[in-house]
C-alpha positions in Angstrom: -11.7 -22.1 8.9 -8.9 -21.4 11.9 -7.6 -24.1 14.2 -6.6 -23.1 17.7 -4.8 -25.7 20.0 -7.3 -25.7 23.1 -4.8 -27.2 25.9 -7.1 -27.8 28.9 -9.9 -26.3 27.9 -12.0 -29.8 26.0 -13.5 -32.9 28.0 -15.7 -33.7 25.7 -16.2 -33.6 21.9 -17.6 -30.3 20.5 -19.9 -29.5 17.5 -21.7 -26.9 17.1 -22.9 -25.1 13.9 -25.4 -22.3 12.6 -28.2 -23.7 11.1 -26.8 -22.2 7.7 -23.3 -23.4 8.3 -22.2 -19.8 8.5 -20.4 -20.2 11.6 -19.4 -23.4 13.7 -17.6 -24.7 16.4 -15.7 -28.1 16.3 -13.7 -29.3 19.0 -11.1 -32.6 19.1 -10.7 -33.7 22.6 -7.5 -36.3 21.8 -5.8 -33.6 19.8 -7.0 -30.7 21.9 -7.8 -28.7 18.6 -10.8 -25.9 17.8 -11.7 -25.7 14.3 -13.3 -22.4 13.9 -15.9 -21.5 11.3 -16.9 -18.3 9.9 -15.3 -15.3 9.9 -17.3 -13.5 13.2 -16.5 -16.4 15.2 -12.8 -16.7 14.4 -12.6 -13.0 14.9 -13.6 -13.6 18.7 -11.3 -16.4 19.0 -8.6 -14.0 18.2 -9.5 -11.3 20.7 -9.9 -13.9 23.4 -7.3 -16.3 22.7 -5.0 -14.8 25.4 -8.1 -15.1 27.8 -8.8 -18.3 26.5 -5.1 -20.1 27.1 -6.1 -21.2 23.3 -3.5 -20.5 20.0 -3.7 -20.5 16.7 -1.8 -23.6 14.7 -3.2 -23.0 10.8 -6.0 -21.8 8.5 -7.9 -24.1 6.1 -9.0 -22.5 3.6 
């Protein structure tokens, strides 16, 4: 799992998560924090955290 710091980009709080929990998406709108599940997923956060005014702040493993 990968956290980003999300400034501006959450409202509302965020879950999302394959049906096999081999990807997810949770989302912290207080802390403005992504946790990112999966390796795929995380992969496209990277590519398109420039896009994304997003950041990574730490991996869990």
């Amino acid at each position: 799992m990968c956290i980003f710091r999300a400034i501006g980009l959450m409202e509302i709080i965020i879950f999302f998560v394959k049906m096999d929990w081999t990807c997810g998406l949770f989302g912290h709108p207080w802390r403005q924090e992504l946790c990112v599940l999966g390796e795929a997923l995380i992969q496209a956060f990277e590519e398109e955290k420039e896009r994304l005014n997003i950041k990574e702040i730490g991996d869990v493993k």
